[in-house]
C-alpha positions, -999 to +999 in steps of 0.1 A: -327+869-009-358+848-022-329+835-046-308+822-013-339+805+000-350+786-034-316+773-032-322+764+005-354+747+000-343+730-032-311+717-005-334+708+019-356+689-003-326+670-018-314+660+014-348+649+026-353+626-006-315+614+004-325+608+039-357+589+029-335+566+007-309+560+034-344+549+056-353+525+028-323+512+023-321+507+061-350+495+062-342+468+040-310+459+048-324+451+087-349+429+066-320+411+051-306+406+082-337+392+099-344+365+071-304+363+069-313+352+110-338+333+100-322+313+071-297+302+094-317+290+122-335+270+095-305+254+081-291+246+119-328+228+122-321+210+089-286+200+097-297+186+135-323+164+114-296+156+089-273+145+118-303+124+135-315+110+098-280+097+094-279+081+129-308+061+122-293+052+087-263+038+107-283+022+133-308+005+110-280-003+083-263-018+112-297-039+120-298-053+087-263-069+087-269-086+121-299-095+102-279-105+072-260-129+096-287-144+111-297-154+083-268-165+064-257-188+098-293-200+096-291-210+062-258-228+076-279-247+100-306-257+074-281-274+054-267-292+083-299-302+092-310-312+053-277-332+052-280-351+084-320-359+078-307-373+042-278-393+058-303-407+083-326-415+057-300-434+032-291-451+067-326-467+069-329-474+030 
């Protein structure tokens, strides 16, 4: 009889080692998962600043060729202006 409950006890120590490891591995696996949850509401924050950094890449890439053409049609003007003063003044000469 003391033979049956050795075997007992060595069974019921196995299975509370297995049952401890099962917890562990539980345990770890719903750690995962939270930073798993957390990961991805950290990447959906960096892609919504990705999205609003490339907007305001557009928008100011956008400024500079209006300002680009401002400039360039202004540069037009000047040399109108340059040639008509330099008319006017081989006019008076």
């Amino acid at each position: 009889m003391m033979h049956r409950n050795e075997e007992l006890e060595e069974v019921q120590t196995a299975l509370e080692e297995s049952e401890d490891r099962y917890k562990r591995t539980l345990s770890q696996l719903e750690q995962e998962r939270d930073n798993a949850k957390r990961y991805k509401v950290q990447i959906a924050t960096l892609e919504e600043r990705l999205v609003a950094v490339n907007e305001q890449l557009e928008n100011e890439n956008a400024e500079k060729q209006n300002a680009n053409r401002t400039v360039r049609r202004l540069e037009k003007r000047l040399k109108e202006v340059s040639f008509q003063v330099r008319l006017r003044e081989w006019r008076l000469d």
